[in-house]
C-alpha positions in Angstrom: 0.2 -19.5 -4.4 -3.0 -21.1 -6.7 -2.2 -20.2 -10.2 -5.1 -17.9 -12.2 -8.5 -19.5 -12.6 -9.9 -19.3 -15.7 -13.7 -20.4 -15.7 -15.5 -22.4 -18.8 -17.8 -19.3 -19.6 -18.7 -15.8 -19.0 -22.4 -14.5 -18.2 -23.1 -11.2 -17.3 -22.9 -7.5 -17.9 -19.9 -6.1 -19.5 -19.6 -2.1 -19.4 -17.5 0.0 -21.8 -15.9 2.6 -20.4 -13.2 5.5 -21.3 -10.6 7.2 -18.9 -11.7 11.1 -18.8 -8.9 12.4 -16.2 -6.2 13.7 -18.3 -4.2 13.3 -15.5 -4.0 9.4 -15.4 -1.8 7.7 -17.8 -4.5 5.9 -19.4 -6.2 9.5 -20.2 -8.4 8.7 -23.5 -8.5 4.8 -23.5 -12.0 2.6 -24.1 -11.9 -0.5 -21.8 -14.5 -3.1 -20.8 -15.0 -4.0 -17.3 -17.5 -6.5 -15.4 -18.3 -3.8 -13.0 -19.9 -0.3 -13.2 -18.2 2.2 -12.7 -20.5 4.8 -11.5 -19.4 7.4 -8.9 -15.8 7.4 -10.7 -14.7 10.3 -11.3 -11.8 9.4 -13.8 -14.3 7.5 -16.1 -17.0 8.1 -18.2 -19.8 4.7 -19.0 -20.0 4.9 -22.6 -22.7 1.5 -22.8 -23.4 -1.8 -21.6 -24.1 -5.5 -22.8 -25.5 -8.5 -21.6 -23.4 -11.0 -22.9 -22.7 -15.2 -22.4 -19.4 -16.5 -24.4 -17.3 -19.4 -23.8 -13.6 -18.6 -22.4 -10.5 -20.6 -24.4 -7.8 -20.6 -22.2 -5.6 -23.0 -24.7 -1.7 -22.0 -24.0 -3.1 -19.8 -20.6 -1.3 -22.4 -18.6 1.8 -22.2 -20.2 2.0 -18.5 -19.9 1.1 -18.5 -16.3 4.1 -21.2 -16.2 6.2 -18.8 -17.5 5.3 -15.3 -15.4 5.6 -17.5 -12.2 9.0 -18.5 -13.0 10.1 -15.1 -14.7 9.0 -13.7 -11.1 11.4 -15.7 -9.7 14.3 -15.2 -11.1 13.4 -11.9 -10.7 13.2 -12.4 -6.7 16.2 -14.6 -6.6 18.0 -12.2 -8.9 17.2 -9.1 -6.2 17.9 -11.4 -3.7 21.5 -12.3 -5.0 22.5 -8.6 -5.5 21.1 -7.7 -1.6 23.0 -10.4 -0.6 26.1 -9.4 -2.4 26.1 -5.5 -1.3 25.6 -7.5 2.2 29.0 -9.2 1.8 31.0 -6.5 0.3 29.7 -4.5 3.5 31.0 -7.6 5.9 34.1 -7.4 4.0 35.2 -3.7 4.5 34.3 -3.8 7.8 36.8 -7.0 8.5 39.2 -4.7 6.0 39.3 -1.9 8.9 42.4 -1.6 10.8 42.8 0.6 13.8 46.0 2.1 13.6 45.8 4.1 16.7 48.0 4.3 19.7 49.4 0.8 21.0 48.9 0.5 24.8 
């Protein structure tokens, strides 16, 4: 897994946007977005800007640092409780006596 690259500058066309379905979560928000989003439905093109700005990504790489390894103590965490439901299965079964008729 590559961690997030961040390029030195953006050039291009950023759209403004709003969510119009009052059925998605987001109902009523303004976001921008580097793609158009004609033919959707759920949003409404509000305007558009041609725009070239430099990109700081100062402290980016420590964040990234940080989700990574948050994620996996998540995983291990998940893991470790799996793996314990796992053994207290293993250990009722072994727990299980038959007490039927001796032959």
């Amino acid at each position: 897994m590559k961690g997030l690259q961040i390029p030195e500058r953006f050039t291009g066309t950023v759209y403004v946007c709003i969510w119009s379905n009052p059925d998605f979560c987001l109902y009523g928000d303004i976001f921008l977005t580097d793609y158009h989003s004609e033919g959707q439905t759920e949003q409404i093109l509000l305007g558009q800007i041609e725009i070239d700005i430099p990109l700081e990504f100062i402290g980016s790489r420590d964040k990234q640092v940080e989700q990574l390894r948050a994620s996996k103590r998540k995983i291990i965490d998940e893991a470790s409780a799996k793996a314990g439901q796992i053994d207290d299965a293993i250990e009722s079964l072994l727990a299980i006596e038959y007490k039927g008729e001796q032959l």
